[in-house]
N, C-alpha and C positions, 0 to 999 in steps of 0.2 A: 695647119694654117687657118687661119679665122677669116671667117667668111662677111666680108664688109658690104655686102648686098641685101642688107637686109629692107625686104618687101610689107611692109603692114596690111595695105591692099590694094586690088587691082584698081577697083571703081570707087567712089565716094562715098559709094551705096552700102560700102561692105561695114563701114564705118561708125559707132554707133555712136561716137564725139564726148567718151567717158573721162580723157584725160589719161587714165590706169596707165599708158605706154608711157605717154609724159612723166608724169608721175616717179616713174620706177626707172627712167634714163638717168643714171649715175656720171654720164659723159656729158650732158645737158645737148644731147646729141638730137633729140625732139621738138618742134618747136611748134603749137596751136597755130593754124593758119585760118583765118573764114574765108568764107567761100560769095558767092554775090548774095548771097540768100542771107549771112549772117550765121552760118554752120561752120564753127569751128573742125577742124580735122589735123592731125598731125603728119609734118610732112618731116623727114628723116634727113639731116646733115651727113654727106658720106664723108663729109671730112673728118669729123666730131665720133664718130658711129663707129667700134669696134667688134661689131659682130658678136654678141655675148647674148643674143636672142629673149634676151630677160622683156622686151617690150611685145614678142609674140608670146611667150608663158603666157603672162598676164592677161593679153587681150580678151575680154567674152565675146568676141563676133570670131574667135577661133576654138576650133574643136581641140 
């Protein structure tokens, strides 16, 4: 079963607002949100979002 929980990050912090997750969501399942500061971060549709982890591969603020 595929795991529809997928987490990008905990804090806002972890985030470094590249897009790349955007980017590579095939389900258009990510969507740039700003934040009051004017910092884009992407926040994850779990209705849209089938769990295919292609948006954490990508990420460079993940090891």
């Amino acid at each position: 079963m595929i795991n529809k929980k997928i987490i990008l990050f905990e804090n806002k912090e972890e985030c470094c607002g590249c897009t790349a997750c955007y980017a590579i969501c095939s389900r258009d399942a990510i969507v740039m949100q700003s934040d009051e500061e004017g910092f884009e971060y992407p926040m994850v549709d779990r209705d849209k979002c089938v769990g295919c982890g292609k948006c954490l591969k990508v990420c460079p603020m993940k090891d």
